[in-house]
ZAMARGU-4260 file (C-alpha; in steps of 0.2 Angstrom, whole numbers, plus 5000, padded with zeros to 4 digits):
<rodrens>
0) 4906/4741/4891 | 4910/4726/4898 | 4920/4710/4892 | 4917/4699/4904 | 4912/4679/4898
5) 4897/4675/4907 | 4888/4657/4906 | 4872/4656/4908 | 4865/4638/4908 | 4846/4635/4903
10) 4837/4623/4912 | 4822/4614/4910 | 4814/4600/4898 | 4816/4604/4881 | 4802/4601/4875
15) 4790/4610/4886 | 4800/4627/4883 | 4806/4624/4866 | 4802/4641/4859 | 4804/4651/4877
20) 4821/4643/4876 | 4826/4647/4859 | 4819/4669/4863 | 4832/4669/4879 | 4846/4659/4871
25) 4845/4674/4856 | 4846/4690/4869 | 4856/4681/4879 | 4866/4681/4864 | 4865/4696/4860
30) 4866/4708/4872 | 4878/4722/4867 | 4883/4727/4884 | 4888/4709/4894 | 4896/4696/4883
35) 4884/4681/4888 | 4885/4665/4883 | 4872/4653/4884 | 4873/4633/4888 | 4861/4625/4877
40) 4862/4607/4877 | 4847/4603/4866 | 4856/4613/4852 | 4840/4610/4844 | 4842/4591/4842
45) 4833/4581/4856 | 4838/4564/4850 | 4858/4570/4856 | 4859/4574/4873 | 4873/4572/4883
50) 4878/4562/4895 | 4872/4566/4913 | 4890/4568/4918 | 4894/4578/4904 | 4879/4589/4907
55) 4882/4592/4927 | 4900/4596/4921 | 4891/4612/4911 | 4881/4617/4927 | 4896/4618/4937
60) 4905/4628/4924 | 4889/4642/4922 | 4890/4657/4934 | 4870/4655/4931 | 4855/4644/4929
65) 4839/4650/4922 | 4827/4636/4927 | 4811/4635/4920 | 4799/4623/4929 | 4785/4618/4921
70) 4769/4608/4922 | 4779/4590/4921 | 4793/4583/4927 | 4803/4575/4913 | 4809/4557/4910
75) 4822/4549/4925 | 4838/4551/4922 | 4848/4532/4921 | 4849/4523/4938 | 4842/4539/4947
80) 4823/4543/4951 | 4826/4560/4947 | 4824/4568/4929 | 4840/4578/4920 | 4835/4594/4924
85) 4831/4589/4942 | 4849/4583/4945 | 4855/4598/4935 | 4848/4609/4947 | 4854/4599/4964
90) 4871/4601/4956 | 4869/4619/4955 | 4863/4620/4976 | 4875/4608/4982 | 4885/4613/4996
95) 4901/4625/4988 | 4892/4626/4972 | 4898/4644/4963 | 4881/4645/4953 | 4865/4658/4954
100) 4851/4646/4950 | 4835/4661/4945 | 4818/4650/4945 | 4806/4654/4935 | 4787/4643/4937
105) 4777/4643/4920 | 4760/4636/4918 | 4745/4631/4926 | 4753/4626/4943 | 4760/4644/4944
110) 4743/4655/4943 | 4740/4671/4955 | 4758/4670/4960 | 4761/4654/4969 | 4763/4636/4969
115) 4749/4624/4966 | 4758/4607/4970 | 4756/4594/4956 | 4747/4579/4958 | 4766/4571/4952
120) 4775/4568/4966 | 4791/4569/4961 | 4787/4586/4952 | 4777/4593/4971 | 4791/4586/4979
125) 4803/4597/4968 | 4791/4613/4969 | 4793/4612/4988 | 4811/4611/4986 | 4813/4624/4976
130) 4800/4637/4986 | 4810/4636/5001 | 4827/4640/4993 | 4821/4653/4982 | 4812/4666/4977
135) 4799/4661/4963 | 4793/4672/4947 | 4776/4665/4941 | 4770/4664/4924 | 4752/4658/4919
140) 4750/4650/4901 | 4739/4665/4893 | 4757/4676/4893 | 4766/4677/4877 | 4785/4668/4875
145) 4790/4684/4869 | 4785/4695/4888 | 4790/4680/4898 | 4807/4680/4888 | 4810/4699/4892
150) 4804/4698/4910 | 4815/4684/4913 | 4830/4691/4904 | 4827/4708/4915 | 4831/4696/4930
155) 4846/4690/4924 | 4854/4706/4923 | 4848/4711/4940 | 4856/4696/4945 | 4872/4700/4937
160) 4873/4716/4942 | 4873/4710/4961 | 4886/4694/4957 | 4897/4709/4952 | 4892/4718/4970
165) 4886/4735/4959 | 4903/4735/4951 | 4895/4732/4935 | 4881/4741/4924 | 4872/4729/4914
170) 4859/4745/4907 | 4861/4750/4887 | 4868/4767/4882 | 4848/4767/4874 | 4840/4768/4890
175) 4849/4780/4899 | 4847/4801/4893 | 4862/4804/4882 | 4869/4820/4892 | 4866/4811/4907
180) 4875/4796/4903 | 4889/4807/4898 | 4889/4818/4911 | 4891/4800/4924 | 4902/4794/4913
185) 4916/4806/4910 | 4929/4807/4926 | 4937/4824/4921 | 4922/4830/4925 | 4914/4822/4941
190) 4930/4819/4948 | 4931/4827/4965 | 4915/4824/4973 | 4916/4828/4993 | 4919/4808/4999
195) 4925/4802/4980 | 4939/4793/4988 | 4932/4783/5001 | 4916/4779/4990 | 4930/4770/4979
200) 4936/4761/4991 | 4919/4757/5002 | 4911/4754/4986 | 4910/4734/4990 | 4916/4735/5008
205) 4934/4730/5014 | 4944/4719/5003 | 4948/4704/5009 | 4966/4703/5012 | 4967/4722/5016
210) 4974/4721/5033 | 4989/4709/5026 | 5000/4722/5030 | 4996/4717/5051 | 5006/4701/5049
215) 5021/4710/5038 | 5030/4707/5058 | 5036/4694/5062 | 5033/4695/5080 | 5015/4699/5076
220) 5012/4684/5064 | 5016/4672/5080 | 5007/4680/5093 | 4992/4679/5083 | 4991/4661/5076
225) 4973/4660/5075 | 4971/4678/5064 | 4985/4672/5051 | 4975/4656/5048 | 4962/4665/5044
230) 4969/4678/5033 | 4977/4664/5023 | 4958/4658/5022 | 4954/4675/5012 | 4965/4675/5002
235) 4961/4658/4996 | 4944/4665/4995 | 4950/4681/4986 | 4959/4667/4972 | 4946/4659/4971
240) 4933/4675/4967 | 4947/4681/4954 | 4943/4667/4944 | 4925/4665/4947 | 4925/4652/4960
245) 4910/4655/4970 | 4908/4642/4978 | 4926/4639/4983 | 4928/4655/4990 | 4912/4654/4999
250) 4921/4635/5010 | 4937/4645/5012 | 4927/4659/5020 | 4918/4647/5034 | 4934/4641/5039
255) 4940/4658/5041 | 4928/4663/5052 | 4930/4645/5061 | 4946/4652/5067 | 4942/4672/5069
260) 4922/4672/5070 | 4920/4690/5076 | 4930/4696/5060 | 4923/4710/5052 | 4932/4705/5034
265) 4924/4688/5033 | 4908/4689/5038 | 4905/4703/5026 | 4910/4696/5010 | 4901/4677/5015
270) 4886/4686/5018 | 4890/4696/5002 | 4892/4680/4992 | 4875/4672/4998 | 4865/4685/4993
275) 4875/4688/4977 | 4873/4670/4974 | 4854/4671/4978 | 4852/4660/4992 | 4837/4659/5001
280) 4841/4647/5013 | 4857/4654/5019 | 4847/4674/5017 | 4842/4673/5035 | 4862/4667/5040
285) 4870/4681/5029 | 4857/4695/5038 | 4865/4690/5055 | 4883/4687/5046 | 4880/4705/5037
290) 4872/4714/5053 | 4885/4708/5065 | 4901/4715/5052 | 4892/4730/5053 | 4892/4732/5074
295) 4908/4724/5074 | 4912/4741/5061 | 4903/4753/5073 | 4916/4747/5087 | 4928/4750/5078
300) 4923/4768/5072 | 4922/4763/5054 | 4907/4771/5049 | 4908/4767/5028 | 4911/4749/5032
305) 4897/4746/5046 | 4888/4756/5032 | 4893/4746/5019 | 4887/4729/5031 | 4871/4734/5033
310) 4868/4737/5014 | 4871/4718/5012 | 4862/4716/5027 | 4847/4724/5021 | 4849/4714/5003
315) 4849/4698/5015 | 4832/4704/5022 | 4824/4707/5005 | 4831/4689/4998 | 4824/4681/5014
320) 4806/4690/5010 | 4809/4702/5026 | 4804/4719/5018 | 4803/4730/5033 | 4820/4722/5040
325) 4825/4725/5025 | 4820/4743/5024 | 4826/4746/5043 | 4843/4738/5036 | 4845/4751/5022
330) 4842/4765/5036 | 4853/4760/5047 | 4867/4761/5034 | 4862/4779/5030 | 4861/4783/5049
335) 4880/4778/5053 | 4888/4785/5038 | 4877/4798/5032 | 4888/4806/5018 | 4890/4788/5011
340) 4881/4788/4992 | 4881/4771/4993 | 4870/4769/5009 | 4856/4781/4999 | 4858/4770/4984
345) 4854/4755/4993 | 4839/4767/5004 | 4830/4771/4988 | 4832/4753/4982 | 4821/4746/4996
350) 4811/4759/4994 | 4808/4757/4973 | 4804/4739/4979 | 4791/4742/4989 | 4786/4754/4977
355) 4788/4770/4990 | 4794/4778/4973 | 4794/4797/4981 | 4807/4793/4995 | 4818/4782/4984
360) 4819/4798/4972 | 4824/4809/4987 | 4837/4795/4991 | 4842/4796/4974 | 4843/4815/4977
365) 4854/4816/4990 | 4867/4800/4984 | 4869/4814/4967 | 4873/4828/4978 | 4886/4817/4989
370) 4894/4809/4973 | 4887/4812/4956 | 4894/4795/4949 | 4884/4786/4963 | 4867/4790/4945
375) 4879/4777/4938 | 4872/4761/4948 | 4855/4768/4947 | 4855/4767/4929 | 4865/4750/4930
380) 4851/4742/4942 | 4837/4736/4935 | 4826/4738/4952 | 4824/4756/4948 | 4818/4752/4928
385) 4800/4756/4933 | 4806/4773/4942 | 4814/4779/4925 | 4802/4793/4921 | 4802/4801/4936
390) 4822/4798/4934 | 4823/4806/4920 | 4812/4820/4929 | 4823/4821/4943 | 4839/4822/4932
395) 4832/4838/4923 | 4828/4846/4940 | 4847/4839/4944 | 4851/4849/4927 | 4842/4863/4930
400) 4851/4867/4950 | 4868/4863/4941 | 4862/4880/4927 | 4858/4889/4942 | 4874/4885/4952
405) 4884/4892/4933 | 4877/4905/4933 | 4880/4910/4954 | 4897/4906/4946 | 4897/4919/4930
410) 4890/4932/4943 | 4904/4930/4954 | 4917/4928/4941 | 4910/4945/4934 | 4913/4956/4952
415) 4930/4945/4954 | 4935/4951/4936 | 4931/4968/4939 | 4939/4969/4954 | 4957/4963/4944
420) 4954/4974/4930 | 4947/4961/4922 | 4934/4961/4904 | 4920/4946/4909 | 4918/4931/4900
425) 4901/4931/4892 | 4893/4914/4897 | 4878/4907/4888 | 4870/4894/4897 | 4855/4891/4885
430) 4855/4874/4877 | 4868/4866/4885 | 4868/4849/4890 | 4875/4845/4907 | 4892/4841/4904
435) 4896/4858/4895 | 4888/4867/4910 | 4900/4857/4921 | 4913/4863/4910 | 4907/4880/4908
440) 4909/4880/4926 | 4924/4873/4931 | 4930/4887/4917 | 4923/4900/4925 | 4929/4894/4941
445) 4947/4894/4935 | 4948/4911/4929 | 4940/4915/4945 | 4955/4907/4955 | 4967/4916/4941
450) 4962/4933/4945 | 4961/4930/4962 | 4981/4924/4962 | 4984/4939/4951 | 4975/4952/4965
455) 4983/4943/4981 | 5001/4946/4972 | 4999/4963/4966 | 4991/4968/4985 | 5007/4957/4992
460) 5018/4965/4980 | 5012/4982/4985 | 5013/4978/5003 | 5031/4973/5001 | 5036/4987/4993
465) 5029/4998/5008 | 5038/4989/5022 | 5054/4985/5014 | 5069/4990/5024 | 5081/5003/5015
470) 5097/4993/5014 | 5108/4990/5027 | 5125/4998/5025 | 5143/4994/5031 | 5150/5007/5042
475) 5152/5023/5032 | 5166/5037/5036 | 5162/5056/5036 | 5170/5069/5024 | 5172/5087/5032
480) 5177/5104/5022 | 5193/5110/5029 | 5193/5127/5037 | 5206/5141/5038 | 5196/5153/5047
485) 5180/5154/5056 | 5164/5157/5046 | 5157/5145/5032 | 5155/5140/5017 | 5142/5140/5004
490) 5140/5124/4992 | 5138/5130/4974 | 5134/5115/4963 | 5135/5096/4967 | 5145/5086/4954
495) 5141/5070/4962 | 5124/5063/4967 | 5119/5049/4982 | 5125/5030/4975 | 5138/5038/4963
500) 5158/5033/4964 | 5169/5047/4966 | 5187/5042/4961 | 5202/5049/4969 | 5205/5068/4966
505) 5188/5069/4957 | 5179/5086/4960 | 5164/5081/4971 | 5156/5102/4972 | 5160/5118/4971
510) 5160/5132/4985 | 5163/5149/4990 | 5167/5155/5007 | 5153/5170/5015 | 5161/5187/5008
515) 5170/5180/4994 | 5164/5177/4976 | 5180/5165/4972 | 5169/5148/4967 | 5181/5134/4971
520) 5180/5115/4966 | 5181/5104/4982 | 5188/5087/4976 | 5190/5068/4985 | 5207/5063/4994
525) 5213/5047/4997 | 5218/5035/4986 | 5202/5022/4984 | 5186/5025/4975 | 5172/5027/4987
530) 5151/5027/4983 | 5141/5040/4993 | 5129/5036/5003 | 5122/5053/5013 | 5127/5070/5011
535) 5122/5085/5018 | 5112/5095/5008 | 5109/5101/4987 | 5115/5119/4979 | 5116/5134/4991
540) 5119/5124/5007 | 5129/5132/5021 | 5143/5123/5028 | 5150/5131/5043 | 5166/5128/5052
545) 5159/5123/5068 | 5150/5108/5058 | 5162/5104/5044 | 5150/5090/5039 | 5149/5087/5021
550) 5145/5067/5016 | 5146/5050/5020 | 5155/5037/5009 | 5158/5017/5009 | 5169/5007/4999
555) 5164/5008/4978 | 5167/4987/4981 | 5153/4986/4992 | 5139/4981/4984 | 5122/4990/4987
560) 5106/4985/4984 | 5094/4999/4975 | 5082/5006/4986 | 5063/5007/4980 | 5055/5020/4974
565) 5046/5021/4991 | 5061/5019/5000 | 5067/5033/4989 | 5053/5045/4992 | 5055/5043/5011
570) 5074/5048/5010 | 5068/5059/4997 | 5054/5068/5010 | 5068/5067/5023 | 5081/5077/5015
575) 5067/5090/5008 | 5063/5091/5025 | 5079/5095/5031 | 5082/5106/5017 | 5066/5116/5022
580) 5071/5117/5039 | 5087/5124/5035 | 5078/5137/5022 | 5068/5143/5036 | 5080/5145/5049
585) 5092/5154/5036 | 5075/5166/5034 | 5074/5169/5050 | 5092/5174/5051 | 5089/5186/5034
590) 5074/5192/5043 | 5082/5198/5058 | 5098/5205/5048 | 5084/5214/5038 | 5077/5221/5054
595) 5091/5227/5061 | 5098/5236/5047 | 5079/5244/5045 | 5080/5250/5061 | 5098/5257/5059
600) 5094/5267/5045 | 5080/5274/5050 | 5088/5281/5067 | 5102/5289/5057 | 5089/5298/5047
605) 5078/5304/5061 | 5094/5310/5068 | 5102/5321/5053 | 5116/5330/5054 | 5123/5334/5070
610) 5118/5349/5080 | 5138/5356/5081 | 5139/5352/5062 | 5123/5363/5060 | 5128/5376/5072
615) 5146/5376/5062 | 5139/5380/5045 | 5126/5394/5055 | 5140/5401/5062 | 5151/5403/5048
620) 5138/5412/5037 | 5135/5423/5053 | 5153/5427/5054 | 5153/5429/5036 | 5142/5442/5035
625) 5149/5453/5049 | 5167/5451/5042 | 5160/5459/5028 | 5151/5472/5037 | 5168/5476/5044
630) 5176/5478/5030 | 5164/5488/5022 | 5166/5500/5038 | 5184/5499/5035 | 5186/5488/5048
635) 5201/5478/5038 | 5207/5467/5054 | 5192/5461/5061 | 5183/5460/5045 | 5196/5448/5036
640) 5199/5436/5052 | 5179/5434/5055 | 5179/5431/5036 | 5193/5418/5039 | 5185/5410/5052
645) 5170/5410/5043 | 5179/5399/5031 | 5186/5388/5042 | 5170/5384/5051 | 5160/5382/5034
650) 5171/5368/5030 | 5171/5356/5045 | 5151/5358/5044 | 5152/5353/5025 | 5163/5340/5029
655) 5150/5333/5043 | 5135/5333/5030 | 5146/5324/5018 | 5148/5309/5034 | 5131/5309/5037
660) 5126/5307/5018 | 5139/5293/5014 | 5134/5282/5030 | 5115/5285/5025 | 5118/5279/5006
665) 5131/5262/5014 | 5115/5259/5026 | 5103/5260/5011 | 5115/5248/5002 | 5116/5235/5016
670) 5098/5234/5018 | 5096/5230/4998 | 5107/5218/4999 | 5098/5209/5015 | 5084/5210/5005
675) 5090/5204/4991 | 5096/5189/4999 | 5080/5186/5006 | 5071/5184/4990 | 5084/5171/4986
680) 5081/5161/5001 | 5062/5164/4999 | 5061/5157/4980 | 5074/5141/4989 | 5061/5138/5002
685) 5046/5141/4990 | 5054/5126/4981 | 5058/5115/4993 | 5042/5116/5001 | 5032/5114/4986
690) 5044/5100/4980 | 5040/5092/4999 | 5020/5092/4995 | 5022/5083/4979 | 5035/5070/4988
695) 5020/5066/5000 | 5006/5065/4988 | 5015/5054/4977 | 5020/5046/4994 | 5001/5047/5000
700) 4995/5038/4979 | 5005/5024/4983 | 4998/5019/5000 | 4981/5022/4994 | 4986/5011/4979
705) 4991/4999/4992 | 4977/5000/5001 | 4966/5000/4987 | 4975/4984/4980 | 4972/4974/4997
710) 4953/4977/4997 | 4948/4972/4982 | 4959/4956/4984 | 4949/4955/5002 | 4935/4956/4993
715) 4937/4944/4979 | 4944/4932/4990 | 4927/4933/5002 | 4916/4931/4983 | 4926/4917/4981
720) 4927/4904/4996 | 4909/4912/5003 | 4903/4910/4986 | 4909/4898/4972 | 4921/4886/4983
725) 4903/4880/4991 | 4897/4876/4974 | 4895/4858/4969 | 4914/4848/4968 | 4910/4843/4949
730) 4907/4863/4944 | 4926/4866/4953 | 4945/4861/4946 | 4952/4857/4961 | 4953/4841/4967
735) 4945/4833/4985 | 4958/4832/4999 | 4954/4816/5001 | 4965/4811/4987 | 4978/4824/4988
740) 4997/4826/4983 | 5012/4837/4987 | 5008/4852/4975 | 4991/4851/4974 | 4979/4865/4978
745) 4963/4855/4986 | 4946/4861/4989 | 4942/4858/5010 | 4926/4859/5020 | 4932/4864/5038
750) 4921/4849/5044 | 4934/4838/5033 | 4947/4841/5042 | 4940/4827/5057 | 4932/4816/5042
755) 4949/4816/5035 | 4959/4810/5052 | 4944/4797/5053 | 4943/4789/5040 | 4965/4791/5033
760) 4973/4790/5051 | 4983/4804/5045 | 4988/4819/5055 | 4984/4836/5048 | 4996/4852/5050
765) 4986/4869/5044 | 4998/4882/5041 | 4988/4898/5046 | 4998/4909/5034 | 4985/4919/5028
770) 4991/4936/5025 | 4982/4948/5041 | 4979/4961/5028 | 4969/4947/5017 | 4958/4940/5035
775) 4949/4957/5034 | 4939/4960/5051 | 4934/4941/5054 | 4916/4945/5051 | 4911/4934/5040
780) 4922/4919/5039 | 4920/4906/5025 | 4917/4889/5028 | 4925/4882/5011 | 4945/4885/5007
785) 4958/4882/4995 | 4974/4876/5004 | 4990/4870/4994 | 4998/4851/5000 | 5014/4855/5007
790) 5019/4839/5012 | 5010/4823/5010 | 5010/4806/5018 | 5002/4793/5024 | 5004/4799/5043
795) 5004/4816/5039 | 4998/4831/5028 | 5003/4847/5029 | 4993/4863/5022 | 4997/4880/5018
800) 4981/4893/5016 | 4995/4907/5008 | 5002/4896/4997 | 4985/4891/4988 | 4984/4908/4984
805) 5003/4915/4977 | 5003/4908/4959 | 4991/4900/4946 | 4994/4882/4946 | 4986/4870/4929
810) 4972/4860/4937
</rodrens>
């Protein structure tokens, strides 16, 4: 609501409009949006009027006359030929005058819309006057006070609303829909429509004294005499408009464009304050003024201010009565800054007068969708009171695309929260007015960019984790098993593990050398505490003296940083591949041991005894047998020495079979012992190889995790800049670029980035940081992104695409 004092001086003879006068003096008074006050100098007593000086005083005070012109002139003034309200209205027309004279013709000279002359000269002469300053409104006799009061109040407030230059809504909270008016009214929730910024500062064209800062040098104040004299012109005007000082501003302007006449500034606002001030004669003056700050624009590339000239161009038309200049003006502005609300506003304004009611809805249309606050001046703007209802329809079909666009949002936010993991937000959009849907979806569009942030930085996480580096590592000195013979070693038990500090003299393993069952602890020397970083293998490794090998070691001061379970698994996967390398090759070995030993036994047994040793024993039971046959013959010699012999033979073949039999059972026992050391190494290589699969699958599930994690962060990130990024500004938390800060994570149309250069003079730097793995294949690219101000300046802004996306920042 406004505070402004406005005075509105009534003017006409008393008596004629005595009850007319006392109907607009009570809503002038009491109007509950504009605090109005009226000048009344009857004050109900006719007998007291003031003097005529005292009364022009009061006319050059009021911002506003309401003239009402009636049937009769009216008594002369003293020492004029003139009556009061005659001289009161010259007063208010003079040259410099700061006041909005709305004329009003009431009678039987005023039927069908014009002016009969009166037979009174001095009141024809005064009608002619006044019809060729302004534009009339006509009353006949038969209409009530009460309809003529209201119809004549209605004008006031149009013409107030254009004295403020739309800066002002002069409409009651009653005649505009509640939620509507709420939803225009509340800036947390329309505050990032696409041009917002430069409908703020276009809104009544280019201040007066905004190019100051040109003359801040010097140097550049001398060389340019003429331009100084004329910004010191404006900002006397700009004074003088602070304090209501129409008329003044409007002198200091002329001379300002007596010493620039092609600048853009002060053409505009003189031809803004003639047809703010209503001024029919100076209409056709203010077109040219209006039309030529507008080309002046355009040759400048300033496609909101040439817009914003031929708005009050085409208000210059209408005040001069050209409708379809008028019309052609209101185009024009639309044509050269199309993304201006502004420009549509003042389209379907035109329109709505010439009562083309369906294009000025559409114009209506398209000024909500560019800058939802822009239903604002619609509803301030009495032109567009008979329009209301199909308003009011157009706003519901307003309400019901906004519903529509809530719910795209609810549907995405559902996939983007299944996608993190996420349980959806139920959403009911039944019944709600338009500002809770524009909250519901700025809400859901938060949590939107929340699990999006979560889902880039679990996938970036992941991704880290799978390229990080295993630490880098000082120089390391080996540690070899010293050897007193050829052969090796087995390692028994490690005592120590990979990261651990071994002190001085502190038993690292134990060993045994190959034949001997002596375990033996091995133990550090030196004299510093060292951390192991490599060794050579786990329990039951071989060490052999040709590679004495046994681990690598760095200072215990040194610190190291931890290595990731990935990085673990890969050292982890190489060492079981080492270890199942070595197991294989030690089968091989076994195997070929075992072979050899096979073959070896079974040649001995397809052998026997040896032939001598069987022909021995045959010979000793031969000789046996006939030493006895001797004997039994008497044969005493012979018998008793082939006895002996006999003997002697039988024992060196009893002694061969007893060789034979103990190499055959040391044969059998070798070869169980190659066997049993196979099994060993078998169940050791069985192990390591089933302890390698698991390394890789677990290896294999974090990858896939990976993997998995980065397309569904792909995914939501395509649902949300293809998707609910291109809804309506008002329905997102982030705020336009045109208004950004360091810090903040803006909303930007790739077609901005131009706009923004254009209209800012400012530099853009995009950092094209996006992560590769989150471009996916480039298919489908979105037109819509959220970028994070890096740096911000008024030559320069800096963006980063990355950054938007790597925490959840409040908006």
């Amino acid at each position: 609501m406004s505070l402004l004092k406005t005075a509105v001086f009534l003017a006409s003879r008393f008596n004629e409009f005595l009850e007319l006068r006392s109907q607009l003096k009570e809503l002038i008074t009491n109007y509950p949006v504009v605090q109005l006050a009226p000048v009344d100098l009857n004050d109900g007593n006719v007998s007291h009027r003031p003097p005529l000086a005292e009364c022009l005083g009061y006319v050059r005070r009021a911002e506003f006359m309401i003239l009402l012109l009636g049937d009769s002139y009216g008594s002369l003034a003293p020492k004029t030929d003139k009556s009061f309200t005659h001289l009161e209205y010259e007063e208010a027309i003079k040259e410099g005058a700061g006041t909005r004279v709305l004329v009003f013709g009431i009678g039987e000279h005023y039927r069908g819309g014009r002016i009969h002359y009166s037979e009174d000269e001095h009141l024809a002469g005064w009608q002619k006057q006044v019809e060729e300053n302004h534009t009339v409104g006509f009353f006949d006799s038969e209409t009530s006070m009460e309809i003529i009061a209201k119809s004549i109040f209605d004008k006031l407030l149009a013409a107030l609303y254009e004295m403020r230059f739309g800066a002002l809504s002069v409409d009651a909270r009653g005649d505009v829909p509640d939620e509507l008016f709420d939803a225009i009214e509340d800036e947390s929730l329309l505050d990032d429509a696409e041009v917002s910024a430069l409908e703020e500062r276009n809104a009544r064209g280019p201040s007066l004294v905004d190019d100051r800062a040109r003359f801040a040098n010097t140097l550049a104040a001398v060389t340019q005499p003429a331009a100084v004299a004329a910004l010191e012109q404006r900002e006397e005007a700009q004074r003088a408009l602070d304090i209501g000082e129409y008329g003044v501003a409007i002198r200091h302007l002329r001379r300002a464009l007596e010493f620039k006449p092609l600048e853009l500034i002060s053409n505009y606002w003189l031809a803004q304050l003639y047809v703010a001030l209503g001024r029919k004669e100076k209409a056709p003056e203010a077109m040219e003024m209006a039309e030529r700050a507008g080309r002046i624009a355009e040759r400048d590339a300033l496609p909101y201010r040439a817009s914003a000239a031929y708005v009050t161009a085409a208000r210059a038309a209408r005040l001069a009565g050209h409708s379809d200049e008028a019309l052609g003006f209101a185009k024009q502005a639309v044509q050269v800054a199309p993304r201006f609300a502004r420009a549509h506003i003042e389209l379907a304004r035109q329109c709505a007068l010439r009562r083309e009611n369906k294009a000025a809805l559409e114009a209506i249309r398209q000024a909500f969708v560019l800058y939802p606050r822009s239903l604002r001046e619609v509803f301030g703007d009495p032109v567009f009171r008979p329009m209301r209802k199909g308003i009011d329809t157009l706003v519901q079909e307003l309400k019901a695309k906004i519903a529509r666009d809530v719910a795209d949002l609810a549907r995405i936010e559902g996939e983007i929260a299944k996608l993190a993991g996420k349980s959806p937000v139920n959403v009911t959009l039944e019944g709600k007015t338009i500002p809770q849907l524009i909250e519901a979806g700025r809400q859901s569009s938060r949590r939107q960019y929340e699990y999006l942030c979560a889902l880039v930085d679990e996938a970036d996480q992941k991704m880290q984790e799978i390229r990080a580096q295993a630490p880098k590592l000082p120089p390391a000195t080996q540690e070899l098993l010293r050897f007193n013979r050829p052969g090796r070693a087995r390692i028994v038990e490690w005592f120590k593990q990979l990261g651990e500090v071994i002190q001085p003299e502190e038993a690292v393993f134990s060993y045994h050398y190959e034949g001997s069952t002596k375990v033996m602890p091995w133990s550090l020397r030196g004299r510093a505490a060292v951390c192991m970083t490599a060794r050579t293998g786990n329990n039951g490794t071989w060490v052999s003296s040709d590679n004495p090998y046994l681990f690598e070691h760095i200072a215990a001061s040194v610190q190291i940083t931890g290595p990731s379970r990935l990085q673990q698994l890969r050292e982890a996967i190489e060492n079981t591949e080492r270890n199942v390398e070595a197991a294989r090759e030690r089968l091989t070995e076994i195997r070929a041991r075992k072979e050899e030993t096979t073959q070896s036994r079974n040649s001995f047994q397809r052998q026997g005894m040896s032939i001598p040793g069987m022909g021995m024993l045959l010979a000793s039971v031969v000789g046996a047998v006939a030493g006895f046959l001797l004997l039994y013959f008497g044969r005493w010699g012979y018998g008793a020495l082939l006895i002996g012999a006999a003997a002697y033979f039988a024992n060196i073949g009893n002694a061969s079979r007893n060789a034979y039999r103990s190499n055959l059972e040391a044969l059998g026992r070798s070869l169980d012992q190659v066997e049993q050391e196979l099994g060993q190494y078998l169940n050791g290589a069985t192990q390591h190889e089933q302890k390698l699969a698991s390394l890789r699958d677990e290896l294999v599930t974090i990858e896939t995790a990976c993997e998995d994690a980065k397309a569904r962060a792909r995914d939501a990130l395509e649902r949300f800049e293809g998707v609910s990024l291109r809804k309506g500004g008002r329905l997102l938390p982030f705020p336009s670029i045109f208004g950004a800060r360091a810090g903040d994570v803006v909303r930007v149309f790739d077609r901005q980035f131009d706009q923004v250069k254009n209209e800012s003079a400012r530099e853009i730097e995009l950092q094209n940081d996006l992560h590769e793995w989150l471009i996916g294949d480039g298919k489908t690219k979105a037109k819509t992104h959220l970028l994070r101000v890096m740096e911000e300046s008024p030559e320069r802004l800096v963006l980063s695409h990355r950054q938007a996306y790597s925490v959840v920042k409040e908006n």
